[in-house]
PyMOL CGO cylinders between C-alpha atoms (Angstrom):
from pymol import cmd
from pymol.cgo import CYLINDER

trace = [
    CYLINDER, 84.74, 98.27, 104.23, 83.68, 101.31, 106.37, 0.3, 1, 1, 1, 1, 1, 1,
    CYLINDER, 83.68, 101.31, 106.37, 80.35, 103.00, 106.19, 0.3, 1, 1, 1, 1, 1, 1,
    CYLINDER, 80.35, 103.00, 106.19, 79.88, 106.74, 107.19, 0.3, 1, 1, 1, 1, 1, 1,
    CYLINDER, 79.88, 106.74, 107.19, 77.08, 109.04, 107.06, 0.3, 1, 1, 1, 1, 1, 1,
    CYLINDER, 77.08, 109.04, 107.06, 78.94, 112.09, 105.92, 0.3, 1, 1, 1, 1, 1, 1,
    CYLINDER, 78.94, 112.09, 105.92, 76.43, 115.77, 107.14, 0.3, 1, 1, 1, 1, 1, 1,
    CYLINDER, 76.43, 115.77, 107.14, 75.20, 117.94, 104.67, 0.3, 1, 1, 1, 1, 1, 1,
    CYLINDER, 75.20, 117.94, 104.67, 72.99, 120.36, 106.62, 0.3, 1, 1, 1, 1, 1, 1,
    CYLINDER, 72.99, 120.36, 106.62, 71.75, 120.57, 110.32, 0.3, 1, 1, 1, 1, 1, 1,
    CYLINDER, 71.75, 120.57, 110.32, 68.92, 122.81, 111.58, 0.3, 1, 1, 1, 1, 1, 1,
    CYLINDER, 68.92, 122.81, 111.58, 67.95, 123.01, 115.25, 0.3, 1, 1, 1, 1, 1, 1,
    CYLINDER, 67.95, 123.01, 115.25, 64.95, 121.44, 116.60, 0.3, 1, 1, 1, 1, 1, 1,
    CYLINDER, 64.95, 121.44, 116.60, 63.01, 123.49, 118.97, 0.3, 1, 1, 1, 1, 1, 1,
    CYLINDER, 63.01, 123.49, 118.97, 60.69, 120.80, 120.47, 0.3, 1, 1, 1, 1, 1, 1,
    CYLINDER, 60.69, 120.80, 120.47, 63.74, 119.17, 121.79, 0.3, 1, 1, 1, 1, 1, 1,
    CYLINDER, 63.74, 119.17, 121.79, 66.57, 121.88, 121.74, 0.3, 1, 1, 1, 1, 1, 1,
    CYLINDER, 66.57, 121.88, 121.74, 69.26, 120.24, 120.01, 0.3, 1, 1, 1, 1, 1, 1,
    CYLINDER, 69.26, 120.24, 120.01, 71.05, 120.20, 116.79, 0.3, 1, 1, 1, 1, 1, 1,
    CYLINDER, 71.05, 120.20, 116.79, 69.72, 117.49, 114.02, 0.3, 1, 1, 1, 1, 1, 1,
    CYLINDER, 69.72, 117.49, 114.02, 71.13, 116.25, 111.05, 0.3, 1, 1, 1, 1, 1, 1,
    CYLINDER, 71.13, 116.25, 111.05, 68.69, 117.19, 108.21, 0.3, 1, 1, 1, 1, 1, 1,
    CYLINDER, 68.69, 117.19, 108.21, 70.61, 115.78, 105.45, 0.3, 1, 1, 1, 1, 1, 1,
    CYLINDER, 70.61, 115.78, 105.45, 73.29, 113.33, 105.13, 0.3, 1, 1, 1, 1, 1, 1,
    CYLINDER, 73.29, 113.33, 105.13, 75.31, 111.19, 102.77, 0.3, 1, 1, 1, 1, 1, 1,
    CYLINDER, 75.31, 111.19, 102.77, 76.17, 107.87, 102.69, 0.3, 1, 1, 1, 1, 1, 1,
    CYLINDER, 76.17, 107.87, 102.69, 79.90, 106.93, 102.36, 0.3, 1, 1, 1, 1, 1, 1,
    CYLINDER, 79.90, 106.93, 102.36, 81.24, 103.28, 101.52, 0.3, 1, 1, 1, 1, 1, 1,
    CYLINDER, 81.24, 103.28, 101.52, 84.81, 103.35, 101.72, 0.3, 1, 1, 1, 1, 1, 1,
    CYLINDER, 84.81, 103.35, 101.72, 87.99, 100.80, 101.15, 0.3, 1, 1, 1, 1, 1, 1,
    CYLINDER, 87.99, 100.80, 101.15, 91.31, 101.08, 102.50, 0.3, 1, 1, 1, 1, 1, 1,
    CYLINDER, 91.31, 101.08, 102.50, 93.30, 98.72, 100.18, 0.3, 1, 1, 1, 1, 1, 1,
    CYLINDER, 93.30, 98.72, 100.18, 96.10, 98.78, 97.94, 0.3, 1, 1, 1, 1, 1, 1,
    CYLINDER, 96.10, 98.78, 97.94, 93.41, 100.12, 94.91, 0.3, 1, 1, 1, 1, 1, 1,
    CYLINDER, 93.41, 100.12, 94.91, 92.85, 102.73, 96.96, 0.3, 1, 1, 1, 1, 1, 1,
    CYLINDER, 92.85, 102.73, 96.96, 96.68, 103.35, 97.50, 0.3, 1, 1, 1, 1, 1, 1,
    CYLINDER, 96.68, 103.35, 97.50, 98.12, 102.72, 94.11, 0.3, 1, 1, 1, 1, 1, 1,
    CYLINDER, 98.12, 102.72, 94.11, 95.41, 105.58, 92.68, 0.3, 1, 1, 1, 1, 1, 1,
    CYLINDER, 95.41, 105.58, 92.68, 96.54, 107.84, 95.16, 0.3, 1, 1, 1, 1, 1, 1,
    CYLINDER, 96.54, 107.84, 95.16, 100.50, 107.14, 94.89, 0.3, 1, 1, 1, 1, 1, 1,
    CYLINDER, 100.50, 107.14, 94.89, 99.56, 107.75, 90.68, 0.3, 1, 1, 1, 1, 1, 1,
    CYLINDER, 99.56, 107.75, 90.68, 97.76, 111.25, 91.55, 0.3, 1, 1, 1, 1, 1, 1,
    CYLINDER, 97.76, 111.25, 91.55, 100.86, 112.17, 93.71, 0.3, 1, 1, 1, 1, 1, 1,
    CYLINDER, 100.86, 112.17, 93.71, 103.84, 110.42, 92.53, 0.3, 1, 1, 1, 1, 1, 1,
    CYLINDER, 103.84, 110.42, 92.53, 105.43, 109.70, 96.07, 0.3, 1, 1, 1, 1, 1, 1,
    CYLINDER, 105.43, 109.70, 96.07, 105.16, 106.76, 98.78, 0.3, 1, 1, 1, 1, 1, 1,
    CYLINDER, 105.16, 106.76, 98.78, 101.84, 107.11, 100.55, 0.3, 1, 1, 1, 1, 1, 1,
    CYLINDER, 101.84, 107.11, 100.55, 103.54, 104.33, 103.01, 0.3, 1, 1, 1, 1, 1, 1,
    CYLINDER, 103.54, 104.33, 103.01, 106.17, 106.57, 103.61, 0.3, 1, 1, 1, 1, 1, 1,
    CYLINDER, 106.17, 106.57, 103.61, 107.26, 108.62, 107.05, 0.3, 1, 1, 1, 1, 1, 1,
    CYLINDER, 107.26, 108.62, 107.05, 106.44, 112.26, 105.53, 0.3, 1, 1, 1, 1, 1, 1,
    CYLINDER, 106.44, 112.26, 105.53, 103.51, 113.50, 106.83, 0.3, 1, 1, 1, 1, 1, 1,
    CYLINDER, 103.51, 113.50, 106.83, 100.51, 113.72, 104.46, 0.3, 1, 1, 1, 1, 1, 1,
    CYLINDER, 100.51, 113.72, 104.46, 99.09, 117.62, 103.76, 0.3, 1, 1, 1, 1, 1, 1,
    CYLINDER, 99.09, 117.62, 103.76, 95.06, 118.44, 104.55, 0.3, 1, 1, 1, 1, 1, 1,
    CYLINDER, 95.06, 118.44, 104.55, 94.96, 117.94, 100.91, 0.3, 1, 1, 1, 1, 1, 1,
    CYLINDER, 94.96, 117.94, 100.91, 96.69, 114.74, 100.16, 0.3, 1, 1, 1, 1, 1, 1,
    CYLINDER, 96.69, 114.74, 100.16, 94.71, 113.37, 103.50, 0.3, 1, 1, 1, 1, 1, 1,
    CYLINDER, 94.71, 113.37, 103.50, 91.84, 113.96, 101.49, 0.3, 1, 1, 1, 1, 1, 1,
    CYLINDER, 91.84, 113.96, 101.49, 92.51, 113.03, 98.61, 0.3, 1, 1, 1, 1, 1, 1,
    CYLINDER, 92.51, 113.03, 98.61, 93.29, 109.84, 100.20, 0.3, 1, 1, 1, 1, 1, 1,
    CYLINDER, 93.29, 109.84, 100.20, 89.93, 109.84, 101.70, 0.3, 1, 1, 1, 1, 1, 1,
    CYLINDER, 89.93, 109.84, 101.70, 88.48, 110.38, 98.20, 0.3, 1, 1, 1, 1, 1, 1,
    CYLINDER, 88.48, 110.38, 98.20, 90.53, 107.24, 96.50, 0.3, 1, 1, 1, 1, 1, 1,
    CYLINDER, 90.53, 107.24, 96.50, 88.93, 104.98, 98.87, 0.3, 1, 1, 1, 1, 1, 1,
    CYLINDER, 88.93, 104.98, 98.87, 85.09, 105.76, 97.87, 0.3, 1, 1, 1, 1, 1, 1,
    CYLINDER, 85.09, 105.76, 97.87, 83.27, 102.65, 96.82, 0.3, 1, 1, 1, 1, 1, 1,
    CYLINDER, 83.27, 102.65, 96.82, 79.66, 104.81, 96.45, 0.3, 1, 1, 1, 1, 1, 1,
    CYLINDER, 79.66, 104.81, 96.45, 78.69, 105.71, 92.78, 0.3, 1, 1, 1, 1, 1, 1,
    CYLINDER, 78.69, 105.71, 92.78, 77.70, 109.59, 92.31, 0.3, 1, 1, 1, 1, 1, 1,
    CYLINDER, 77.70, 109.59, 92.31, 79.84, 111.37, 95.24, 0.3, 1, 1, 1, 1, 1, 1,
    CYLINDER, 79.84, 111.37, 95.24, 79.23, 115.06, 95.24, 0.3, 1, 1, 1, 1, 1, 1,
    CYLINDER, 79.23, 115.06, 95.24, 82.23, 117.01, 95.58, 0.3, 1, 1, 1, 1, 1, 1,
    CYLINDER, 82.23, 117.01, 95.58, 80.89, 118.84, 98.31, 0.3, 1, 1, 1, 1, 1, 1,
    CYLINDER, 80.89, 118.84, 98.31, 80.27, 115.82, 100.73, 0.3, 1, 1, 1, 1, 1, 1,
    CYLINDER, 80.27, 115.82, 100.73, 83.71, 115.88, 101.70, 0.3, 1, 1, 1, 1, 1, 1,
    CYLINDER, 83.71, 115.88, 101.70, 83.60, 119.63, 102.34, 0.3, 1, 1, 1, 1, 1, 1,
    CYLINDER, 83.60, 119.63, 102.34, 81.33, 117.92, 105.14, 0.3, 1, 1, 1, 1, 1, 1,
    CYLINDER, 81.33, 117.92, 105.14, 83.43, 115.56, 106.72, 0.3, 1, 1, 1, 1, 1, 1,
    CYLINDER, 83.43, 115.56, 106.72, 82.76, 116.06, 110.38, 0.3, 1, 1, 1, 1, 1, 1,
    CYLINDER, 82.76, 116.06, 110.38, 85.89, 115.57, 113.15, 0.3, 1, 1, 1, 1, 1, 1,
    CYLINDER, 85.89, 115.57, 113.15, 84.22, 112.53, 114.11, 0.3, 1, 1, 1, 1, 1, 1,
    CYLINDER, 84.22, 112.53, 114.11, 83.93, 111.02, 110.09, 0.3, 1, 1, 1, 1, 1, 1,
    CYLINDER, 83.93, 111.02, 110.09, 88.35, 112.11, 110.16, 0.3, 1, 1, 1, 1, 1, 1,
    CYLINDER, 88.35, 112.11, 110.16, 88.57, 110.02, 113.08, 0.3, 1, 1, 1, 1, 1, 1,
    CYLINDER, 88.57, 110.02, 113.08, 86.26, 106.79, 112.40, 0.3, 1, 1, 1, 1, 1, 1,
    CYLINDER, 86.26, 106.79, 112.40, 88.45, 106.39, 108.74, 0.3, 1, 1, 1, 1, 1, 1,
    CYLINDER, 88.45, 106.39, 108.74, 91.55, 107.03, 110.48, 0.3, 1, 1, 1, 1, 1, 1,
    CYLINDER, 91.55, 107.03, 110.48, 90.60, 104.04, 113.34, 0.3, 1, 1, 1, 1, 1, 1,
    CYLINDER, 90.60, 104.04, 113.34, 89.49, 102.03, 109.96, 0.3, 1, 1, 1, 1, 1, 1,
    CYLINDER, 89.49, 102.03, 109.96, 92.82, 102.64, 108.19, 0.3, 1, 1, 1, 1, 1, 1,
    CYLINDER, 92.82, 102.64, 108.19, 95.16, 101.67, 111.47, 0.3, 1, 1, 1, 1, 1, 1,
    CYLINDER, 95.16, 101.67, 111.47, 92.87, 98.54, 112.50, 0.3, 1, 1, 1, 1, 1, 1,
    CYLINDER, 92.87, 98.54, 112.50, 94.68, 95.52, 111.51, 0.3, 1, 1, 1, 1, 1, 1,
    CYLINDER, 94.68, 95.52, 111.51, 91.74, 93.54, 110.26, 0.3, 1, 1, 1, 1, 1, 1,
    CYLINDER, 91.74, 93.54, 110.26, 92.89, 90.54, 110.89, 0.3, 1, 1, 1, 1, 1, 1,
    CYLINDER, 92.89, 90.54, 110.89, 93.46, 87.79, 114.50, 0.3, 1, 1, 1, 1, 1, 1,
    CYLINDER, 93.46, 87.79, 114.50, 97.00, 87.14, 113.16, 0.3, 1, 1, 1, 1, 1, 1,
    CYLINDER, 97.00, 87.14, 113.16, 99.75, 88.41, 115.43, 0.3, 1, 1, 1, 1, 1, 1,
    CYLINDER, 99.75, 88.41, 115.43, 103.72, 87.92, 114.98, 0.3, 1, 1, 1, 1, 1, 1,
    CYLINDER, 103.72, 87.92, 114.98, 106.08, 86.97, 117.83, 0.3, 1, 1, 1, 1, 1, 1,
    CYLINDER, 106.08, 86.97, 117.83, 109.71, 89.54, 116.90, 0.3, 1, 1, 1, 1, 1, 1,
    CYLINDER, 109.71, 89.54, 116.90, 112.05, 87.56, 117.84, 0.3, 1, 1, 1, 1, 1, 1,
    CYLINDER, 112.05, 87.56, 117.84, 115.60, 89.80, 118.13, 0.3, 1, 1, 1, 1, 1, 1,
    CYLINDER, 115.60, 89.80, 118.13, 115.93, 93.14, 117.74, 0.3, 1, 1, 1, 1, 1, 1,
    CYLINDER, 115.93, 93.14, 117.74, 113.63, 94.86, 115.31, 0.3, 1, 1, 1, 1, 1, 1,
    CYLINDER, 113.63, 94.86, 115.31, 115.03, 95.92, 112.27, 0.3, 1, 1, 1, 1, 1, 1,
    CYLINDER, 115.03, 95.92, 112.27, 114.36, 99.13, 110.57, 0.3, 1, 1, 1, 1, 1, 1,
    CYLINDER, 114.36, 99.13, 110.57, 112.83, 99.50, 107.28, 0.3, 1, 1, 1, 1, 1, 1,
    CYLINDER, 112.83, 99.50, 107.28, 114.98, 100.29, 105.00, 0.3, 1, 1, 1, 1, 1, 1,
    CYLINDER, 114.98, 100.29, 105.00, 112.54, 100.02, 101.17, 0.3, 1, 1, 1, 1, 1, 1,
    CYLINDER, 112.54, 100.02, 101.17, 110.38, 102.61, 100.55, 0.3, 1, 1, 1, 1, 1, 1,
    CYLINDER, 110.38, 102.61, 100.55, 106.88, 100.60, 100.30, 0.3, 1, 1, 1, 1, 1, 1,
    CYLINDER, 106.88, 100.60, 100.30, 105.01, 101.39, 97.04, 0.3, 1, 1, 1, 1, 1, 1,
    CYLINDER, 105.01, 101.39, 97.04, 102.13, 99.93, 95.10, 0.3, 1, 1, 1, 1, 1, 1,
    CYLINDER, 102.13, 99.93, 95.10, 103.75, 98.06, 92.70, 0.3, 1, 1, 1, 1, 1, 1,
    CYLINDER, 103.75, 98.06, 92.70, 106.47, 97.05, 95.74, 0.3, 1, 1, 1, 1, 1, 1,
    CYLINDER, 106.47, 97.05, 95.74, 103.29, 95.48, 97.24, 0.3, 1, 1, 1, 1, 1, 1,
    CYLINDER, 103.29, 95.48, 97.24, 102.07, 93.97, 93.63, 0.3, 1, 1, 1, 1, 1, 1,
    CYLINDER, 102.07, 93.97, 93.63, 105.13, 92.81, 93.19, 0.3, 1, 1, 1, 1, 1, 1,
    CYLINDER, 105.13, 92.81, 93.19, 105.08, 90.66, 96.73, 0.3, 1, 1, 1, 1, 1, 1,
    CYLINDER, 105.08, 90.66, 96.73, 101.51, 89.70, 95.53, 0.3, 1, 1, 1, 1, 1, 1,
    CYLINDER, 101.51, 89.70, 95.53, 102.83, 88.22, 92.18, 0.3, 1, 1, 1, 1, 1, 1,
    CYLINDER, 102.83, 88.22, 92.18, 105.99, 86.64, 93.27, 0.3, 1, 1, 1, 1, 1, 1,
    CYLINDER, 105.99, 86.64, 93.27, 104.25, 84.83, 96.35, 0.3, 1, 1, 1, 1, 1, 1,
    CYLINDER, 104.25, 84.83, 96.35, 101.30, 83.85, 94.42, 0.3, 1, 1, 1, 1, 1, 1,
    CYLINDER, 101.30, 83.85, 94.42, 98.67, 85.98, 96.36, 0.3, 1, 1, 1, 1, 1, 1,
    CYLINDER, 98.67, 85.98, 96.36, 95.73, 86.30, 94.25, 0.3, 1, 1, 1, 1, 1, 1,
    CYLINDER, 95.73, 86.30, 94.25, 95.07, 89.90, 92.47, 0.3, 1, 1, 1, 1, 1, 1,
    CYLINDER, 95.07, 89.90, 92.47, 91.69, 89.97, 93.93, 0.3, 1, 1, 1, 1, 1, 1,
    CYLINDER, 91.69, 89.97, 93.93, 93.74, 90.44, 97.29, 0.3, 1, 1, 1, 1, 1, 1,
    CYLINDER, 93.74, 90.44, 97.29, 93.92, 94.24, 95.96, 0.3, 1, 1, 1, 1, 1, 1,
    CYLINDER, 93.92, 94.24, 95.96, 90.63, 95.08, 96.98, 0.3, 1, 1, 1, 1, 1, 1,
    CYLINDER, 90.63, 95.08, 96.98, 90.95, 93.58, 100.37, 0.3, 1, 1, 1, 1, 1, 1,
    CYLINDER, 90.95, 93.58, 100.37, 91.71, 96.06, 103.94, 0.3, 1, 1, 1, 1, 1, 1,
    CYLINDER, 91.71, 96.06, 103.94, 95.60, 96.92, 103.18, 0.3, 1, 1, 1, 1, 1, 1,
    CYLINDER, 95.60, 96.92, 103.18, 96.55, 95.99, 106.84, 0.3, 1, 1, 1, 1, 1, 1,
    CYLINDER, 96.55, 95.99, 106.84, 95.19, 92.32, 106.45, 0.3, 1, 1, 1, 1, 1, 1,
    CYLINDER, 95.19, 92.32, 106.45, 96.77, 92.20, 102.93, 0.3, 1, 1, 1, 1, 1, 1,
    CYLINDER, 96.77, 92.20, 102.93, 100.58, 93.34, 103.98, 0.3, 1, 1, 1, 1, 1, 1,
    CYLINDER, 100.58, 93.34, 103.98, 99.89, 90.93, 106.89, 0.3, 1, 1, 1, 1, 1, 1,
    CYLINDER, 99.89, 90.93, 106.89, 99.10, 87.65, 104.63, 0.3, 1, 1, 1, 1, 1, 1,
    CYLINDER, 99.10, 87.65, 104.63, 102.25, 88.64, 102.71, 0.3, 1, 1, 1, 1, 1, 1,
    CYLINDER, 102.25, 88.64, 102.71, 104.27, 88.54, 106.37, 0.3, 1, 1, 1, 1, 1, 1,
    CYLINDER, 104.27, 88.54, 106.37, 102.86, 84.86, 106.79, 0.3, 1, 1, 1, 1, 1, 1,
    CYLINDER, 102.86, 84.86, 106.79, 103.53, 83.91, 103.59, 0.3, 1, 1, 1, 1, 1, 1,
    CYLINDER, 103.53, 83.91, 103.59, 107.41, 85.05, 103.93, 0.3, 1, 1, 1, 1, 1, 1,
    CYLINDER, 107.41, 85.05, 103.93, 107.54, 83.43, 107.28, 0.3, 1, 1, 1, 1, 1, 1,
    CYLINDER, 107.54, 83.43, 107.28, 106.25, 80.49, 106.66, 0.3, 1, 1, 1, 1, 1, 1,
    CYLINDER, 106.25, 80.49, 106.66, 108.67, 79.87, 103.46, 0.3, 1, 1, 1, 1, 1, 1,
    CYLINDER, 108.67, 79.87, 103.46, 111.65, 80.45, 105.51, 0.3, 1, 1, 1, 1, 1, 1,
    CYLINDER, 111.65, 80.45, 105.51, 113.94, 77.72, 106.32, 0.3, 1, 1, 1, 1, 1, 1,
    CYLINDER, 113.94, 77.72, 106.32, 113.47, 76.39, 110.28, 0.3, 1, 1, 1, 1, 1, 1,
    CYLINDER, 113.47, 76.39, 110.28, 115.66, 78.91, 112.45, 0.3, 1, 1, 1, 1, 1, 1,
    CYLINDER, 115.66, 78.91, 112.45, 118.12, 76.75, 114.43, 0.3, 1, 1, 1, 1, 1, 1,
    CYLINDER, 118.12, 76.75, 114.43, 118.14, 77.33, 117.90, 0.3, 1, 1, 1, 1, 1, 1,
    CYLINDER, 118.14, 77.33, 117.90, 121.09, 79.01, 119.50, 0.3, 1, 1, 1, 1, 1, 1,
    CYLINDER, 121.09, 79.01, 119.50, 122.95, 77.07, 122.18, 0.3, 1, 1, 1, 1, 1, 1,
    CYLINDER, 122.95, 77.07, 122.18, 120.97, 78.74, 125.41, 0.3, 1, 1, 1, 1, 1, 1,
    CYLINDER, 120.97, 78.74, 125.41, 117.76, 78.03, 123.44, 0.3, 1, 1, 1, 1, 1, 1,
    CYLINDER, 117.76, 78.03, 123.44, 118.67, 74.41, 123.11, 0.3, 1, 1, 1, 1, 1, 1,
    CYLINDER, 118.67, 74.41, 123.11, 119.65, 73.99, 126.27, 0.3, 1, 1, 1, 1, 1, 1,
    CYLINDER, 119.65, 73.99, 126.27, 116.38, 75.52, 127.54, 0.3, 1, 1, 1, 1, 1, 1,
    CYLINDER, 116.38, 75.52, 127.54, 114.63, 73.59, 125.70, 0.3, 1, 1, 1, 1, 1, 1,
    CYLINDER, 114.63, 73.59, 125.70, 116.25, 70.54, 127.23, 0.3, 1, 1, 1, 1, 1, 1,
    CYLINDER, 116.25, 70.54, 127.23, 115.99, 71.31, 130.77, 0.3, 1, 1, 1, 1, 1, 1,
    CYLINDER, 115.99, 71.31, 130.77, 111.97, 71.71, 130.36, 0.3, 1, 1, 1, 1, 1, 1,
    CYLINDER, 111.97, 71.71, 130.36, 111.51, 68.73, 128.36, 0.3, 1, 1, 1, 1, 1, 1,
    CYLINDER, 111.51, 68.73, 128.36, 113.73, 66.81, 131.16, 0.3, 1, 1, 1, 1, 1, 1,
    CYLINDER, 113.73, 66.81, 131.16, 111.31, 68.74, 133.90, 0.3, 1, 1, 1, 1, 1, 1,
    CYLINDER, 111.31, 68.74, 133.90, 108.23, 67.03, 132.00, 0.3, 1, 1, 1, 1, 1, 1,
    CYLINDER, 108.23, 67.03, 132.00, 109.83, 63.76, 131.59, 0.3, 1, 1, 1, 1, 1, 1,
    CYLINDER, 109.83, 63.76, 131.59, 110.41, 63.93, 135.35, 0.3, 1, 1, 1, 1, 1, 1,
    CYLINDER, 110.41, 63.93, 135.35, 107.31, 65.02, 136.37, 0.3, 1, 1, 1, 1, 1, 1,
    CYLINDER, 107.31, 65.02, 136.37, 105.58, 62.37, 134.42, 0.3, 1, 1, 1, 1, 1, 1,
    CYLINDER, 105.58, 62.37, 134.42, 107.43, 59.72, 135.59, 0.3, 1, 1, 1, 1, 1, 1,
    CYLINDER, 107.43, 59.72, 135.59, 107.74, 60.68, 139.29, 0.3, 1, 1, 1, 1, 1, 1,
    CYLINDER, 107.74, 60.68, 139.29, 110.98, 60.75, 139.55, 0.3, 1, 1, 1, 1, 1, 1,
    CYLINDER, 110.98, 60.75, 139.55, 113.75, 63.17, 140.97, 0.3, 1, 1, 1, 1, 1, 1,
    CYLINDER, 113.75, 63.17, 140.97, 116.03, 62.59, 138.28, 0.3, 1, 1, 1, 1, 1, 1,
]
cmd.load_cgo(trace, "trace")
């Protein structure tokens, strides 16, 4: 979740010569696939997708991840460049330690990624629904692990196995102390 204190008004303070916040807002946001599937039902297209998102469909992204109860409409009139920028670090962080290792080429993506794409992974692999709520990046990547880890054992090629040989033959020798 991502807090942000959203401006409302400034004044300038004499004493000290700079510009203060006088009142402010309190934002509790969510990026997860709630947050996705209400926008994707507002605008009937991929939000996942590779067009680029309008001013208005940015923000009315920003608007379907609001936790806080009793948002004026004009808070997000506020939205300072620095609020823009903190959600859009929030919505690229991957929220999770996991990493992957691509082995081969990557692949492009051919689906188009939806909600109910993403419920549908959830459902089929067993993921419980209260995943939903959870930071979208951490949820897509327990999904990966999931699919990775139910994947029959890759056989190595022939170079692999052969590598694989010639250290465990170094390690063998060194242990040993032999030359061969």
């Amino acid at each position: 979740m991502l807090s942000i204190t959203v401006p409302l008004t400034e004044g300038f303070n004499e004493a000290t010569g700079e510009f203060v916040t006088m009142q402010s807002f309190d934002l509790q946001l969510e990026h997860s696939l709630v947050s996705l599937s209400k926008w994707e039902s507002k605008f009937e297209k991929p939000f996942l997708g590779t067009d680029d998102k309008t001013s208005a469909e940015t923000l009315a992204y920003i608007m379907a991840m609001v936790l806080s109860p009793g948002v004026p409409a004009e808070v997000f009139q506020h939205l300072s460049k620095d609020n823009v920028q903190a959600i859009n670090v929030y919505i690229n962080a991957a929220q999770t330690a996991t990493t992957f290792k691509e082995i081969g080429p990557k692949r492009p993506v051919r689906d188009v990624i939806t909600a109910e794409i993403i419920y549908y992974w959830m459902v089929t692999l067993n993921v419980p629904l209260y995943c939903e709520k959870w930071h979208l990046n951490r949820l897509l990547t327990l999904i990966k692990v999931i699919n990775l880890k139910n994947q029959p054992k890759r056989k190595l090629g022939r170079r692999e196995m052969m590598q694989h040989q010639r250290s465990l033959n170094a390690q063998r020798r060194e242990s040993m102390g032999t030359k061969g």
